[in-house]
N, C-alpha and C positions, 0 to 999 in steps of 0.2 A: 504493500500500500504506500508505496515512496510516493505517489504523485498529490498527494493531499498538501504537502507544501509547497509545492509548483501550483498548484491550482490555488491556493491562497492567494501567493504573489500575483498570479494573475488577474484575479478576482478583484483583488484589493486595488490594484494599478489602474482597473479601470473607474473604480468609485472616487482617486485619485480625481482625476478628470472632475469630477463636478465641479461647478462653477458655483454651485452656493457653499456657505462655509459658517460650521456651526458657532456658539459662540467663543469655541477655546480654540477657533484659527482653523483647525479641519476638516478638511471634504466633508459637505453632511451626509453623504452615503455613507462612508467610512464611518463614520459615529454611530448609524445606523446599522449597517450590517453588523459591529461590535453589539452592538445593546440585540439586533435578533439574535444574534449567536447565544448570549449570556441568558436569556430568555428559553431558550428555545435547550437547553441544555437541562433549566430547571422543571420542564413542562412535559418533555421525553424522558421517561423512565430508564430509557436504555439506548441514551444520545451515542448514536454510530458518527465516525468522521464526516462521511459523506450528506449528513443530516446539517451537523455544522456547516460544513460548506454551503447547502440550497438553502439555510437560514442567510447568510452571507449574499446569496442571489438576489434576496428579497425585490428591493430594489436597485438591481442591477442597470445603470444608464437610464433609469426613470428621468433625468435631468435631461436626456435628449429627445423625450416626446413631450415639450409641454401642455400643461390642460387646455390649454388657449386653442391647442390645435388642432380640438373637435370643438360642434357645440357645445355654449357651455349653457346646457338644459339637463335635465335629467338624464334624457337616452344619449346626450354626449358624453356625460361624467360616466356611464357605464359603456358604452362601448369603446373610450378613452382608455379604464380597467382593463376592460378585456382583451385591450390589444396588448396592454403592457404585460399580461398574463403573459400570452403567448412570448413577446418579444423577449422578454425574460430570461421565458424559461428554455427560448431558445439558443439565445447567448450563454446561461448557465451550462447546458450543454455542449456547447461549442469548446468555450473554457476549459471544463473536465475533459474533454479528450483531448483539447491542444495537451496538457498540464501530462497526457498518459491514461488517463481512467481506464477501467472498461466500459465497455460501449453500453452494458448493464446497469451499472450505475450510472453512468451521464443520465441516462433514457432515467431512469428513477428518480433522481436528482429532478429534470424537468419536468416529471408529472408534480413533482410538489412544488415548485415555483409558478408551476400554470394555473393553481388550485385547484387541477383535477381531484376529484374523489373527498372532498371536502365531507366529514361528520363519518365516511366507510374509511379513509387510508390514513393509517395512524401518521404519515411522513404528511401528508398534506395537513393534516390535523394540529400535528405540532407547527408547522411554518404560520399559520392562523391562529395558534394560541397564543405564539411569540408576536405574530404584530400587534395582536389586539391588547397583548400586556405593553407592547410596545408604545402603542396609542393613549393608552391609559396612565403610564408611566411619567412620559418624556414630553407627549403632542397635545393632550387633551385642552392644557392650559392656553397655551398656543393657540391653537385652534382658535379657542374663546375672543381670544385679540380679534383674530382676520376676519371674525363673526360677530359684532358686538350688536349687530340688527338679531339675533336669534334669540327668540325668547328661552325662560328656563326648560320650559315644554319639549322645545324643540333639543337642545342640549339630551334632556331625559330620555327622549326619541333613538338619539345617534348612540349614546350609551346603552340604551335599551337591544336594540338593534347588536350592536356590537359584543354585549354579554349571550345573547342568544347563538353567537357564533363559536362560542370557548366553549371546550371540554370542563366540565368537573372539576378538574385539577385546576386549570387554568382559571377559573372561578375563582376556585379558594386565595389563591395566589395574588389575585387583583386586589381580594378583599382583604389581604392583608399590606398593599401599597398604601403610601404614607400619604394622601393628599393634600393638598389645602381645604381651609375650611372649607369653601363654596364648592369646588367640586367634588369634596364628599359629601358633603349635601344631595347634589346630580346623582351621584353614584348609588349611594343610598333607597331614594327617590325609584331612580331605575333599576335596579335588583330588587327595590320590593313588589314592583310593578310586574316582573319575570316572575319570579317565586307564586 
């Protein structure tokens, strides 16, 4: 399994590349795929290399489809998603086999970055528990900023929505993240609403 840290470098050199940059100076993919990786290790019970790695995919060159560049209505924001599924998870594979993979795990590796099999393939399952811990973690507050026309409702909404999408584990896990007051208020709010 030597090609797991050639495919890092790889991986990583292309998140290099972004053009936006978190607030301690680095690439925010890079910040990103670190936080799915750390995520995504506490939520897989039996976190394999290659798991790591298509956490790492997550957002692979999301930076070079911007949202602008569908409608931006509902059927754009999701068909915007779903190309980046695909796009993805087909550079993720591209990657793993520049890097050496077998041609078995690349193909594996891209079903769980396209979010095939979403709530049936534990590997799709965990890359979906890691964002949504990831969203909840790191984004949610964020968010709030770029959205301050959203009422609390609609906040309740998106977290609602997005708790429905966690395994079990991934639940407990959230509900043990440290929030600010107001959005564990939201949080709250929205898991009591699911329960």
């Amino acid at each position: 399994m030597e090609y797991h840290a050639k495919a890092r470098e790889l991986i990583d050199a292309a998140h290099a590349a972004d053009p936006v940059r978190a607030e301690n100076g680095r690439p925010a993919e890079l910040v990103y795929a670190d936080n799915m990786e750390r995520w995504v290790a506490q939520v897989s019970p039996e976190v394999t290399p290659v798991l790591r790695l298509a956490a790492r995919c997550q957002h692979l060159e999301r930076w070079s489809v911007p949202r602008a560049s569908f409608p931006l209505d509902k059927p754009g924001y999701h068909a915007w998603r779903k190309s980046l599924y695909k796009k993805q998870a087909d550079r993720a594979r591209e990657l793993l086999l520049q890097a050496g993979a077998p041609v078995a795990e690349a193909d594996e590796a891209a079903v769980w970055v396209s979010k095939t099999g979403l709530k049936t393939h534990a590997g799709t399952q965990a890359l979906e528990d890691a964002a949504c811990l990831v969203f909840l973690e790191n984004e949610i507050p964020g968010f709030a900023t770029k959205h301050p026309d959203y009422t609390p409702e609609k906040y309740v909404e998106i977290i609602r929505k997005t708790w429905r999408k966690m395994s079990p584990r991934a639940q407990l896990l959230a509900l043990g993240l440290p929030y600010p007051p107001a959005i564990g208020e939201l949080v709250r709010a929205a898991v009591g609403a699911v329960e």
